[in-house]
N, CA, C and O atoms as a MOPAC input file, in Angstrom:
PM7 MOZYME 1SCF
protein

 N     -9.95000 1    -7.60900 1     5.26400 1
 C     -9.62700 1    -6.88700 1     6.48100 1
 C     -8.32000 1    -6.13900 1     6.29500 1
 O     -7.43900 1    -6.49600 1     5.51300 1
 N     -8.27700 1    -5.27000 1     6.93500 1
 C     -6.90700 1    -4.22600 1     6.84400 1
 C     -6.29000 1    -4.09200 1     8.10600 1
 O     -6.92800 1    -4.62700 1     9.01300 1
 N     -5.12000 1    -3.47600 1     8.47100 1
 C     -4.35400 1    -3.88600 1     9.24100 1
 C     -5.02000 1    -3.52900 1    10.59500 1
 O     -5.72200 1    -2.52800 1    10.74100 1
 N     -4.83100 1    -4.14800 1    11.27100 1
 C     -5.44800 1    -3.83800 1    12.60700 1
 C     -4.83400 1    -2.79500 1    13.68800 1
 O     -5.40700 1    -2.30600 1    14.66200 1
 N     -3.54400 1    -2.60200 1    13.25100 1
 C     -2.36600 1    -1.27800 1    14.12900 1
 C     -3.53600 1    -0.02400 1    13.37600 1
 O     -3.83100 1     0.27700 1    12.21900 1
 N     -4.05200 1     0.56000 1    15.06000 1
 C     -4.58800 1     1.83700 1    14.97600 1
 C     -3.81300 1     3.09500 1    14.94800 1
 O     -4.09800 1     4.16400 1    14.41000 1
 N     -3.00000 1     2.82400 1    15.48900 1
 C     -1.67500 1     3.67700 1    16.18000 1
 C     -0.66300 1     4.41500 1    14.44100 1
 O      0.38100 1     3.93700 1    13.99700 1
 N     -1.29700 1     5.39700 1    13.95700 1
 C     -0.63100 1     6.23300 1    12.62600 1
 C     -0.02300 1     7.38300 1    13.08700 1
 O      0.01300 1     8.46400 1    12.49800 1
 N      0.53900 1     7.06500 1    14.35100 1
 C      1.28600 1     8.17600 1    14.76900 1
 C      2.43200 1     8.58200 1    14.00400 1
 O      2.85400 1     9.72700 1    13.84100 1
 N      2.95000 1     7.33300 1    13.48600 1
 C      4.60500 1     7.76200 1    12.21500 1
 C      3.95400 1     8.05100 1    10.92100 1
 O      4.76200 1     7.86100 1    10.01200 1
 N      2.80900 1     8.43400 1    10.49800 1
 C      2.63000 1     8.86300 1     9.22300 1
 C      2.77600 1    10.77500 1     9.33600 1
 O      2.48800 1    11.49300 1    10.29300 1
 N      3.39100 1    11.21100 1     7.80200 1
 C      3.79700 1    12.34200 1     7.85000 1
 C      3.17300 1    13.06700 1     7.06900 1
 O      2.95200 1    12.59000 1     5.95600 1
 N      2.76600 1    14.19900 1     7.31500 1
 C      2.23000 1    14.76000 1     6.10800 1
 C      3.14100 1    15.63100 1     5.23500 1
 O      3.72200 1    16.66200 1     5.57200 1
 N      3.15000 1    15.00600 1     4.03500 1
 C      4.57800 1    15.44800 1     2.88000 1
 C      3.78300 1    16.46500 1     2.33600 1
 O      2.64500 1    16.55500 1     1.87600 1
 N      5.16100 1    17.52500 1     2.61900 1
 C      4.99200 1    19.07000 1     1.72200 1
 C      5.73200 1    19.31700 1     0.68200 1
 O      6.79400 1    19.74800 1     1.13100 1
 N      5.78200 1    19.28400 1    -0.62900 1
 C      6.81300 1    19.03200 1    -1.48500 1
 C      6.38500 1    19.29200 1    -3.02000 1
 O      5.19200 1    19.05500 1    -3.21000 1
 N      6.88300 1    19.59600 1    -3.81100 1
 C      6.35200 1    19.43000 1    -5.26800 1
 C      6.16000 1    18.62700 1    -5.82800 1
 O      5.18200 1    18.54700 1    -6.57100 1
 N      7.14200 1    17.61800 1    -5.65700 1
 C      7.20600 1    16.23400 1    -6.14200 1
 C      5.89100 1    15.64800 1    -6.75700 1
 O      4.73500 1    15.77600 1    -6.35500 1
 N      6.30600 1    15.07300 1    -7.67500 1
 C      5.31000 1    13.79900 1    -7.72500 1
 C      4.85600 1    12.81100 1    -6.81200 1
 O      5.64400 1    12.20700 1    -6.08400 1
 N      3.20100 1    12.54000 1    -6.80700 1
 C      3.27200 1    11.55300 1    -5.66900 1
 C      2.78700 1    10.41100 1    -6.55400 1
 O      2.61400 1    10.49100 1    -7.77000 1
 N      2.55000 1     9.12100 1    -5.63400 1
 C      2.20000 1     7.66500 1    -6.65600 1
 C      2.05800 1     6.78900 1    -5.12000 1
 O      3.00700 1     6.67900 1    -4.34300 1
 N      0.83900 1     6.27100 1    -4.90000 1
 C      0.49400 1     5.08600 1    -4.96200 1
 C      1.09700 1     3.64000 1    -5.86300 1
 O      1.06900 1     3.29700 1    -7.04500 1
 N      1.69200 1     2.98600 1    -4.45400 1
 C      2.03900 1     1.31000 1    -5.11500 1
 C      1.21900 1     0.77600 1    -4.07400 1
 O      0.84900 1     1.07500 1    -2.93900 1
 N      1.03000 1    -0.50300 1    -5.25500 1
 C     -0.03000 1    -1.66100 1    -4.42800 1
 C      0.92800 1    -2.85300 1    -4.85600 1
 O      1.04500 1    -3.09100 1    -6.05800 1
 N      1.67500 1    -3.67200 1    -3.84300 1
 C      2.51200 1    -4.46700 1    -3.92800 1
 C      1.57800 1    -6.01600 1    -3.58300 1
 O      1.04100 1    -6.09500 1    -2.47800 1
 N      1.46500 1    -6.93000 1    -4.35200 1
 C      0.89400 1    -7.70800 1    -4.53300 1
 C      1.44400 1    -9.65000 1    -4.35700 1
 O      2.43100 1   -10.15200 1    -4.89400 1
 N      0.53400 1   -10.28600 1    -3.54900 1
 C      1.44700 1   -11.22800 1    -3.80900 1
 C      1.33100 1   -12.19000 1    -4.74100 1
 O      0.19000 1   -12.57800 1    -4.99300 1
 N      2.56000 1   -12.83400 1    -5.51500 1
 C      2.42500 1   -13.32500 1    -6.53100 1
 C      2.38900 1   -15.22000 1    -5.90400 1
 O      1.98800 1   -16.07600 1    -6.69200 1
 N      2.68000 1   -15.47400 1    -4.99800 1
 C      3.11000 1   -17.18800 1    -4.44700 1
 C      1.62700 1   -17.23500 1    -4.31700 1
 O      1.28100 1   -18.27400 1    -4.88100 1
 N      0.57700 1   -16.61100 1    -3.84500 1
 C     -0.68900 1   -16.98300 1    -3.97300 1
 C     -1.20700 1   -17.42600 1    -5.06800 1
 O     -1.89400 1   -18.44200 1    -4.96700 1
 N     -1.05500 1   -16.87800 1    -6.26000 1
 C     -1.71500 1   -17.53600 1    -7.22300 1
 C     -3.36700 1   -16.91200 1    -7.51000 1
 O     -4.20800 1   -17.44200 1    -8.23500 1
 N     -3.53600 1   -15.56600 1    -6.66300 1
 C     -5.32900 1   -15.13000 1    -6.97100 1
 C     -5.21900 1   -14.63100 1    -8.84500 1
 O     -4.34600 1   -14.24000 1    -9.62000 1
 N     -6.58400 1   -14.92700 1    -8.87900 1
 C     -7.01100 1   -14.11100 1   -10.00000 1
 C     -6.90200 1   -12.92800 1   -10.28800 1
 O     -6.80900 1   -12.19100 1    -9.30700 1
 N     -6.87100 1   -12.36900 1   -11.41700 1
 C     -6.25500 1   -10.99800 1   -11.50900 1
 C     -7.97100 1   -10.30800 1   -11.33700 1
 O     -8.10400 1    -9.12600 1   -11.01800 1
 N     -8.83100 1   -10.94100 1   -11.51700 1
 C    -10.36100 1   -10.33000 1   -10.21100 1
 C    -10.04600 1   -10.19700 1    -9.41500 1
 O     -9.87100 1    -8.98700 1    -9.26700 1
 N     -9.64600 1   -11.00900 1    -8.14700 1
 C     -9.12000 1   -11.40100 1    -6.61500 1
 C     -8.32100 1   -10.11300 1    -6.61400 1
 O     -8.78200 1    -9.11100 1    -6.06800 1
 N     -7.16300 1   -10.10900 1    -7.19700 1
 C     -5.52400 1    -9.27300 1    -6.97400 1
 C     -6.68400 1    -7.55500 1    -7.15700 1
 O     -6.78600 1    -6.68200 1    -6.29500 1
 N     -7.09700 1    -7.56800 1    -7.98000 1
 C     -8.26200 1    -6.00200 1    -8.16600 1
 C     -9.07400 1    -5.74900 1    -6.84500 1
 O     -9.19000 1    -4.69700 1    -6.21500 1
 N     -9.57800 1    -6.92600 1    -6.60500 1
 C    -10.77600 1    -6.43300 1    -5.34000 1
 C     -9.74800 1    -5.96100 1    -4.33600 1
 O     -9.76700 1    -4.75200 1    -4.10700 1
 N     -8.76500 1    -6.77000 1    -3.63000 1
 C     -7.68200 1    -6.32400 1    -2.67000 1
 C     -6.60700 1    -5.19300 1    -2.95900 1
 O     -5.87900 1    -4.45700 1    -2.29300 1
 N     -6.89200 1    -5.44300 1    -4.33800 1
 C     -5.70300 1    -3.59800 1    -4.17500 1
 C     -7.28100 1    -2.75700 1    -4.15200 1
 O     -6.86400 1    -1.59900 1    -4.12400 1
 N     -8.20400 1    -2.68300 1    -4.14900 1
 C     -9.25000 1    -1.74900 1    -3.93500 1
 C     -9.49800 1    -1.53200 1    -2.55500 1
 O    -10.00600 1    -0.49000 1    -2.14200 1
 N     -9.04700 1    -2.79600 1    -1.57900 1
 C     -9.22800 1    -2.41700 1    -0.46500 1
 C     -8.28300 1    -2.22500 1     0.17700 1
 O     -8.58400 1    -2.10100 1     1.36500 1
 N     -6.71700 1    -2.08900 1    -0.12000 1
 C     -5.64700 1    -1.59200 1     0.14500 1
 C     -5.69600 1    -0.23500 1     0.00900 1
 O     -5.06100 1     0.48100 1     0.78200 1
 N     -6.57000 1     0.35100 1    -1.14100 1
 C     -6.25300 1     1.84100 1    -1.65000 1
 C     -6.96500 1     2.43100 1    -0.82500 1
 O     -6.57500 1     3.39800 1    -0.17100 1
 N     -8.12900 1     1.91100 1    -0.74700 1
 C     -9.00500 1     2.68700 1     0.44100 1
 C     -8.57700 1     2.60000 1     1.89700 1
 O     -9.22800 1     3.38800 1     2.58300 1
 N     -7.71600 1     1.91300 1     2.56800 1
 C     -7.28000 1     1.79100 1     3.89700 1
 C     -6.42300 1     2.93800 1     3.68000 1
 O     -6.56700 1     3.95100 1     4.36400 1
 N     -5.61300 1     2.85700 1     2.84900 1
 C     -4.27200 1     3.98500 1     3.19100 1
 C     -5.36300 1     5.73700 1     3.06400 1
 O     -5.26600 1     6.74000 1     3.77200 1
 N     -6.23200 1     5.47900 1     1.96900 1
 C     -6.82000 1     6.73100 1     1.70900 1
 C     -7.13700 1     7.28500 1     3.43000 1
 O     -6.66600 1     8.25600 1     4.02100 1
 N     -8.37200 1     5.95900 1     4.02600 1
 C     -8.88800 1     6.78300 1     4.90800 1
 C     -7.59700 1     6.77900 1     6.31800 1
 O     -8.04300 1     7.29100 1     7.34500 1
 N     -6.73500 1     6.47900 1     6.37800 1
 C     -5.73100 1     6.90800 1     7.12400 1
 C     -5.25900 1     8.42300 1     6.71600 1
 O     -5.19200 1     9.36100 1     7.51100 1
 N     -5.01900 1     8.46600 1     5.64400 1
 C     -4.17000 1     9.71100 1     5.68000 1
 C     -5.57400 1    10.87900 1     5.38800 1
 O     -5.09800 1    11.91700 1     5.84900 1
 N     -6.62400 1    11.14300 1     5.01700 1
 C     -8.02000 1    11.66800 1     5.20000 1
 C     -7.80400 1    12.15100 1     6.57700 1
 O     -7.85600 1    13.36000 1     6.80500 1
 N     -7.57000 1    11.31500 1     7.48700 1
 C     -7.50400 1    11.60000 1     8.62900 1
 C     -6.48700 1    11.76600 1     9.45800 1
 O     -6.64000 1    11.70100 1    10.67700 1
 N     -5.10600 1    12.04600 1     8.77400 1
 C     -4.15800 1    12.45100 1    10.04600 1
 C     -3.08600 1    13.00500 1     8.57900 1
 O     -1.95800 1    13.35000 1     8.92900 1
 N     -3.33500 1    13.08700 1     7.25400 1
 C     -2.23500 1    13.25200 1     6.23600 1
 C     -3.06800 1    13.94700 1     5.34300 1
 O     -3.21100 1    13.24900 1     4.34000 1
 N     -3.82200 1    15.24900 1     5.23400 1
 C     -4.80300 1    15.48700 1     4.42200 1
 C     -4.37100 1    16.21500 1     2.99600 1
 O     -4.84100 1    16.17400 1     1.86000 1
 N     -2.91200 1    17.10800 1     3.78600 1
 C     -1.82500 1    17.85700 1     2.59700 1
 C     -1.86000 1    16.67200 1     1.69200 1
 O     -2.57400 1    16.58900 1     0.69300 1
 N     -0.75500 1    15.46000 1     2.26200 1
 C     -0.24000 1    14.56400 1     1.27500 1
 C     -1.80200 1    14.18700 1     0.27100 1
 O     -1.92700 1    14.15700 1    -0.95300 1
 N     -2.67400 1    13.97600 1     1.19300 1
 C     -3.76900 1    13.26000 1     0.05100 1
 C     -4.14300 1    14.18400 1    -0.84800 1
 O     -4.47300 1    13.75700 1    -1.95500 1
 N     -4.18500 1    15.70200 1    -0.59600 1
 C     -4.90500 1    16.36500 1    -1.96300 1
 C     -3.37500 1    16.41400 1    -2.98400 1
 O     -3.31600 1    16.20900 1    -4.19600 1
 N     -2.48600 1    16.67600 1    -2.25500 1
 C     -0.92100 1    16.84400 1    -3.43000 1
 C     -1.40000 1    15.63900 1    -4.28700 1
 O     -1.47000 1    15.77200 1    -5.50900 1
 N     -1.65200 1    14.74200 1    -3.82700 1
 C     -1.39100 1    12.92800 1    -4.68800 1
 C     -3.09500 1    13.14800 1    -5.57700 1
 O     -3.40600 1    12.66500 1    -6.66600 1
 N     -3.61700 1    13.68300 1    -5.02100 1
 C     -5.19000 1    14.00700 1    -5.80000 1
 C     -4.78500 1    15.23100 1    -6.80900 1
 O     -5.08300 1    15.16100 1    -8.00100 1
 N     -4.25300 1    16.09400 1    -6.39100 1
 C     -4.12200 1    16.89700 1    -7.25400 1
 C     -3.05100 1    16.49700 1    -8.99400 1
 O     -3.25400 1    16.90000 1   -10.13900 1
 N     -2.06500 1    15.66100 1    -8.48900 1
 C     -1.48900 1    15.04200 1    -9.70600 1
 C     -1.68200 1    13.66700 1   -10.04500 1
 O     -0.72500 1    12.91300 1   -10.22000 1
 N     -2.79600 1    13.32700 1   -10.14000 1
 C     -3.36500 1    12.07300 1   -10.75500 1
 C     -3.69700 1    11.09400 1   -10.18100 1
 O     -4.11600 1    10.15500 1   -10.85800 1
 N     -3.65000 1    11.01600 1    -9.23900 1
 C     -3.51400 1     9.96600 1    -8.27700 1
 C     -2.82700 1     8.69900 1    -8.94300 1
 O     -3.34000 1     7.60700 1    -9.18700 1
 N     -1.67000 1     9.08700 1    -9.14800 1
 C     -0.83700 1     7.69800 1    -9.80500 1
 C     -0.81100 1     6.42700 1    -8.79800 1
 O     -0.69300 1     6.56300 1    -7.58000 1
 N     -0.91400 1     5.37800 1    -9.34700 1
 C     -1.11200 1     3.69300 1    -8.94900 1
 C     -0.28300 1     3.15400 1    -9.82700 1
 O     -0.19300 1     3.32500 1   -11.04300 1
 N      0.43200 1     2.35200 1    -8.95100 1
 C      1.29200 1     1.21800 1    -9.81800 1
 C      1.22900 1     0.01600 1    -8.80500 1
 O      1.19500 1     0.13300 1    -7.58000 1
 N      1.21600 1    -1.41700 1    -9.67800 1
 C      0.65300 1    -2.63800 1    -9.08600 1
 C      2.19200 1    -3.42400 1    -9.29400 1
 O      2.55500 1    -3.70000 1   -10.43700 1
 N      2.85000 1    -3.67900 1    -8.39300 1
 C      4.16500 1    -4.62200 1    -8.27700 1
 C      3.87400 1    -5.87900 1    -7.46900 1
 O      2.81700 1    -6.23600 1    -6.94900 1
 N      5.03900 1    -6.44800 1    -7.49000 1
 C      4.90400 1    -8.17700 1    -6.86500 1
 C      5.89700 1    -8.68000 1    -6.13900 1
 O      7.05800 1    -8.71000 1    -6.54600 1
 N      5.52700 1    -9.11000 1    -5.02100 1
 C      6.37900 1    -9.62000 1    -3.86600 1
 C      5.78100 1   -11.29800 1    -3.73700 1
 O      4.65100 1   -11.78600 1    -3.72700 1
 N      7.26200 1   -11.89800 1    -3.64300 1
 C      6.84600 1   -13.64800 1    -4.18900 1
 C      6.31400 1   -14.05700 1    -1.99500 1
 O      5.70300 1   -15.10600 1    -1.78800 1
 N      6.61900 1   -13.22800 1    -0.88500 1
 C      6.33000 1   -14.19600 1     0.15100 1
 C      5.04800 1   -12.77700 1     1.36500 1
 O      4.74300 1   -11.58500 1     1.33200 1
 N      4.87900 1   -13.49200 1     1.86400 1
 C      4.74500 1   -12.46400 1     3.43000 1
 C      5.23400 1   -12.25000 1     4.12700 1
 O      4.75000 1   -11.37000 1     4.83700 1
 N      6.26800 1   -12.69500 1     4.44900 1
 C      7.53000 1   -11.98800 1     4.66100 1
 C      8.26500 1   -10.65300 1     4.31600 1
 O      8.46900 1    -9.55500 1     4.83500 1
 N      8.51400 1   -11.23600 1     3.32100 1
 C      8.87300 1    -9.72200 1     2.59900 1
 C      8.03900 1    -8.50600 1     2.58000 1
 O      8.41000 1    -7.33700 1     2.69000 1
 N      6.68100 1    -9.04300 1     2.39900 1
 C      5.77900 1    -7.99100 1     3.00500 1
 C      5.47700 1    -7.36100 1     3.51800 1
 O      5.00900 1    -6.27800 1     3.16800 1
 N      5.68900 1    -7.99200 1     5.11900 1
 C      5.68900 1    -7.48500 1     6.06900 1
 C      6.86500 1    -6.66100 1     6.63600 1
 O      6.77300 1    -6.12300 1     7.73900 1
 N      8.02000 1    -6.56300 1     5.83500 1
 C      9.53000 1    -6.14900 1     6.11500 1
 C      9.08800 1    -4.45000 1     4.96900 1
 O      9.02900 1    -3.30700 1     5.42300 1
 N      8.94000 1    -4.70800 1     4.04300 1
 C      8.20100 1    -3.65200 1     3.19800 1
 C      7.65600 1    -2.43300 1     4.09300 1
 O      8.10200 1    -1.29100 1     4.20200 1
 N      6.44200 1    -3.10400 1     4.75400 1
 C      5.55000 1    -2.39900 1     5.26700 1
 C      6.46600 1    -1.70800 1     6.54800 1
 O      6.34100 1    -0.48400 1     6.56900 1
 N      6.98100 1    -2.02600 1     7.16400 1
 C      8.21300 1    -1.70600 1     8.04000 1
 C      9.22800 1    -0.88600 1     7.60500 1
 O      9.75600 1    -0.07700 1     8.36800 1
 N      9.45400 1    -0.97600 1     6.80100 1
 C     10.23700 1     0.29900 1     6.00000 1
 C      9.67200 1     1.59200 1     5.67900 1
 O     10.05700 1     2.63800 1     6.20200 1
 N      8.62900 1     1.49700 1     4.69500 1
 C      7.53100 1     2.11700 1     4.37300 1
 C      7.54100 1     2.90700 1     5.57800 1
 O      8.51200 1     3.65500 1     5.68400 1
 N      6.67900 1     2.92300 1     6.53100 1
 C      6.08800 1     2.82100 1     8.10500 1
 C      7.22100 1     4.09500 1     8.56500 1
 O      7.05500 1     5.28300 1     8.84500 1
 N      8.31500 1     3.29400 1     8.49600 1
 C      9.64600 1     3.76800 1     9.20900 1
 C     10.09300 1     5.23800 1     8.46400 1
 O     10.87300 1     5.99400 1     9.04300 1
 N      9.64100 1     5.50200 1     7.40100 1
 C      9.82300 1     6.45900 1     6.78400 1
 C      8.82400 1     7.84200 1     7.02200 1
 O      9.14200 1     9.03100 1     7.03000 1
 N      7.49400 1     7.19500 1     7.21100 1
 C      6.20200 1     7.92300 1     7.43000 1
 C      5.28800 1     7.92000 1     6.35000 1
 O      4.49600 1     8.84200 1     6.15600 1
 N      5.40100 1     6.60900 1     5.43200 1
 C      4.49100 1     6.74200 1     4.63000 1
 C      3.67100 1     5.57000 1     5.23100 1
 O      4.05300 1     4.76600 1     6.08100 1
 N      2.14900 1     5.65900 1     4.45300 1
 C      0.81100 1     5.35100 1     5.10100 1
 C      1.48900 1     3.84700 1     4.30600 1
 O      2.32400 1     3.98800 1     3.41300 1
 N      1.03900 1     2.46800 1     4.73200 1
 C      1.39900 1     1.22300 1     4.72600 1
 C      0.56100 1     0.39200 1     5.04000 1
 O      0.32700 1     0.47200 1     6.24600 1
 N     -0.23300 1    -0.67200 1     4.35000 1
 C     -1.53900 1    -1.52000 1     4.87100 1
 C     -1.32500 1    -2.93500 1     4.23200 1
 O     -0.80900 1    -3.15600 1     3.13600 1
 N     -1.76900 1    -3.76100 1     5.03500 1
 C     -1.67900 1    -5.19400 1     4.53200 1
 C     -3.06900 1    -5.63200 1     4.36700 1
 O     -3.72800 1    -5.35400 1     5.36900 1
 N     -3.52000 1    -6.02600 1     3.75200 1
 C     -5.06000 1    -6.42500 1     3.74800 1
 C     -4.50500 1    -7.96500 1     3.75400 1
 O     -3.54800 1    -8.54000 1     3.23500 1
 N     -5.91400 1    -8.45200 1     4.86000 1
 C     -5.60300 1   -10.03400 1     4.58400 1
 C     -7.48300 1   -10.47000 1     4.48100 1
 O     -8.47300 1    -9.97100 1     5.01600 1
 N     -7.26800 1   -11.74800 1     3.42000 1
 C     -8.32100 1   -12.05300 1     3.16200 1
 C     -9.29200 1   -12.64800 1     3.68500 1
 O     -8.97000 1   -13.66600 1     4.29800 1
 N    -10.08700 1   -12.46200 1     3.67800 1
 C    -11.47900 1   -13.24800 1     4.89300 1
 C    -11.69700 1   -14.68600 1     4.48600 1
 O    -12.38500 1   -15.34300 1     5.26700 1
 N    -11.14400 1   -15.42600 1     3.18200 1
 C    -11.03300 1   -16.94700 1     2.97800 1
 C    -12.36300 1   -17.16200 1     2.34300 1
 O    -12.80600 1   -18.25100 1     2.70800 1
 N    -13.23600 1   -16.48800 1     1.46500 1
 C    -14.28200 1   -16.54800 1     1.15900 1
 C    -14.52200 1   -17.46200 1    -0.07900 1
 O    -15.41500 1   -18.29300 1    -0.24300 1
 N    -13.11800 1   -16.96600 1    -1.22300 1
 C    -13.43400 1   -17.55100 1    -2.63100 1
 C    -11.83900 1   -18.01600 1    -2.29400 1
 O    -11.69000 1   -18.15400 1    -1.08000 1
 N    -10.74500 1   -18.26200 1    -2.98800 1
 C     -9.77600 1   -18.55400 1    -3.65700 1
 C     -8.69800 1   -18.30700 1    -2.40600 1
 O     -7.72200 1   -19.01300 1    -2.66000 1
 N     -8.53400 1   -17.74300 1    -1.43200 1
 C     -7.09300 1   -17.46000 1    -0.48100 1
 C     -7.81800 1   -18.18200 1     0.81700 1
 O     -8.95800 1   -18.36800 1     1.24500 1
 N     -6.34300 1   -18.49500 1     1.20600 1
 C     -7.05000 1   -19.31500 1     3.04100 1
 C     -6.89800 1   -17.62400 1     3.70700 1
 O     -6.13400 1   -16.67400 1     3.53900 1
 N     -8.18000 1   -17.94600 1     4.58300 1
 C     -8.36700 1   -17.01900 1     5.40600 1
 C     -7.59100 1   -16.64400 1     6.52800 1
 O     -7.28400 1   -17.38000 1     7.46500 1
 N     -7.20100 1   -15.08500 1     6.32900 1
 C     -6.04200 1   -14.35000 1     6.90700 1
 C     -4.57300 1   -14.52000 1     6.31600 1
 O     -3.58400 1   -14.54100 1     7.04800 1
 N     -4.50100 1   -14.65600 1     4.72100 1
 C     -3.62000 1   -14.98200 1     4.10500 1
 C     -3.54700 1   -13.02600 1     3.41200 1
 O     -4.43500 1   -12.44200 1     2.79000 1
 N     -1.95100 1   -12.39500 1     3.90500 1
 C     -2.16900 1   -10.89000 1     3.16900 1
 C     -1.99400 1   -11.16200 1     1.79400 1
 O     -1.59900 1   -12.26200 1     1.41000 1
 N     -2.20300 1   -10.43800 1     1.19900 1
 C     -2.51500 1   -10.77100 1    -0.19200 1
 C     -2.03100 1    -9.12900 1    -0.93400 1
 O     -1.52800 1    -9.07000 1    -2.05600 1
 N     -2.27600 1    -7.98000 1    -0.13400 1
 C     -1.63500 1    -6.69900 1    -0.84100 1
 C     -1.03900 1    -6.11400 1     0.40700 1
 O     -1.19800 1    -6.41300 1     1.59100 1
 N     -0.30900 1    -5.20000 1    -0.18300 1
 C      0.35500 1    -4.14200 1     0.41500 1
 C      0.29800 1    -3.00900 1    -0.17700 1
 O      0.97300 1    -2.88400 1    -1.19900 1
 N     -0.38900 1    -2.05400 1     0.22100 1
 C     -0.54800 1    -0.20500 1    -0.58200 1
 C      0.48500 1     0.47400 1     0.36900 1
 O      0.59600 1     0.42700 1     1.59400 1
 N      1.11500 1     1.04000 1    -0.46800 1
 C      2.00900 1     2.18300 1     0.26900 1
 C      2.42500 1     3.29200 1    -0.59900 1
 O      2.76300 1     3.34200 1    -1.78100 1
 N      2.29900 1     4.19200 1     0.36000 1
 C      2.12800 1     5.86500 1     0.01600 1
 C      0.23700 1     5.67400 1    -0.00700 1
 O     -0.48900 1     4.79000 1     0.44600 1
 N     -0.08100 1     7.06400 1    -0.81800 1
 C      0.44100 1     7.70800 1    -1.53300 1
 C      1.51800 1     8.83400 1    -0.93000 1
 O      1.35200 1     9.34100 1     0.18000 1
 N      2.71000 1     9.17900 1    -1.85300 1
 C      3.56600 1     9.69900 1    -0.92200 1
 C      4.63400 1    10.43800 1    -2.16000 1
 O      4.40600 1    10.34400 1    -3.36600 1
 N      5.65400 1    11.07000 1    -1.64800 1
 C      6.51800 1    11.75200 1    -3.01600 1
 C      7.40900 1    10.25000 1    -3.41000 1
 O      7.70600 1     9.20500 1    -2.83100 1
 N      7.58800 1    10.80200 1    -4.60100 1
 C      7.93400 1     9.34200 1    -5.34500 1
 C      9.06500 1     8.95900 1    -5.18500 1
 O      9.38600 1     7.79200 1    -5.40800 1
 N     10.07900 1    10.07200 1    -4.67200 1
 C     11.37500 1     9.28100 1    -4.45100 1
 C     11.25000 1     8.83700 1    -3.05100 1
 O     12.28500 1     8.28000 1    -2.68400 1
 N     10.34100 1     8.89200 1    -2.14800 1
 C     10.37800 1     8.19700 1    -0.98800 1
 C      9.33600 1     6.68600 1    -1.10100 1
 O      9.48200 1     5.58600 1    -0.56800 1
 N      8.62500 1     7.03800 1    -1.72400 1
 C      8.02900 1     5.59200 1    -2.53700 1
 C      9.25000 1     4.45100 1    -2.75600 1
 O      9.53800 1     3.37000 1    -2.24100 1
 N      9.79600 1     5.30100 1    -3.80200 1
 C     10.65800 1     4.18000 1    -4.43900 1
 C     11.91400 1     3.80700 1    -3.93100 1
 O     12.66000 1     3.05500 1    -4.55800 1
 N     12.21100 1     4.31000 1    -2.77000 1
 C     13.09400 1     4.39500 1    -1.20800 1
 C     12.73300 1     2.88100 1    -1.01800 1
 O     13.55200 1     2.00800 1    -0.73300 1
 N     11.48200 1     2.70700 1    -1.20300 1
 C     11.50100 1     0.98400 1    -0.57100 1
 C     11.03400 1     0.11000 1    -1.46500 1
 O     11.13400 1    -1.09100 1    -1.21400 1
 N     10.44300 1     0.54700 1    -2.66200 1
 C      9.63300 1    -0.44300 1    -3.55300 1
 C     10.57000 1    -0.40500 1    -4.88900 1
 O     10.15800 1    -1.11300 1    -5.80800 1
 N     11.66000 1     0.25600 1    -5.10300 1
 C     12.44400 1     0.36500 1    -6.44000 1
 C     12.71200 1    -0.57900 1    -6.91500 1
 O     12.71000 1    -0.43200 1    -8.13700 1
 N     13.05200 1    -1.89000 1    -6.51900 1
 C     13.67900 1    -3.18600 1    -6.96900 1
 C     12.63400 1    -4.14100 1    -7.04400 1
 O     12.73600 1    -5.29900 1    -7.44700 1
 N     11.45100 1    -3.46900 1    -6.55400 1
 C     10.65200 1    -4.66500 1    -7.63800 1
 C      9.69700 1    -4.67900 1    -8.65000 1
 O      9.22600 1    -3.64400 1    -9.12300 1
 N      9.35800 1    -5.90600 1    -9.03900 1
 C      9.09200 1    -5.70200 1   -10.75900 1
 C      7.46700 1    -5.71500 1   -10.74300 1
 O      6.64700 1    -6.25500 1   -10.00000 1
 N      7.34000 1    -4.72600 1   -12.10700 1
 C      5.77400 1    -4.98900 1   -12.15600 1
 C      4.86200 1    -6.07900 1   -12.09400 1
 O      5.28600 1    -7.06000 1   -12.70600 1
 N      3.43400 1    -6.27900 1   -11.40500 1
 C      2.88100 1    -6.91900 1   -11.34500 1
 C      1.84500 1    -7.40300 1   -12.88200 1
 O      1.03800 1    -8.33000 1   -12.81500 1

């Protein structure tokens, strides 16, 4: 499941040359499989996609047009996650928590990713710079 805030009124659509990049911030205190950690950044990538599809369409072809860069980092709580996504948010980039339905390996409604952007990269890394690859 993905975040349930309908309300993308603070997302912006970035006009810029820049490079853009997709991060999928991941949590590491869970312990999923690096299967598990794949299926949920797949459904992180697609939440932010169809948000900005629909209210950010510039930013999505700029970030389509240069590769659609992805990078997978790691946040040890949900907490921090959720403070992330709040930053992110606060800036106007697209921000999603997926939490898991408890099916195989995570208790159910445990977030497990965070996608944010796609967006220009120095506003990316405005909130995700200090942490380390996943």
């Amino acid at each position: 499941d993905e975040d349930e805030d309908d309300d993308k009124s603070y997302l912006i659509d970035f006009d810029t040359r820049e490079e853009y990049k997709m991060v999928l911030v991941i949590r590491s205190d869970l312990g999923m499989g690096k299967g598990k950690a794949a299926a949920q950044c797949c459904h992180a990538t697609l939440a932010n996609y169809k948000d900005l599809l629909r209210t950010s369409p510039m930013t999505l072809r700029a970030w389509e047009a240069r590769g659609q860069a992805k990078v997978t980092l790691k946040i040890d709580s949900e907490e921090e996650m959720v403070q992330l996504r709040a930053q992110a948010r606060s800036i106007g980039l697209a921000a999603n928590c997926i939490r898991d339905a408890g099916r195989t390996q995570i208790a159910a409604g445990s977030m497990t990713v965070l996608a944010i952007g796609p967006g220009p990269v120095s506003r990316v890394n405005s909130v995700t710079g200090k942490l380390k690859l996943y």
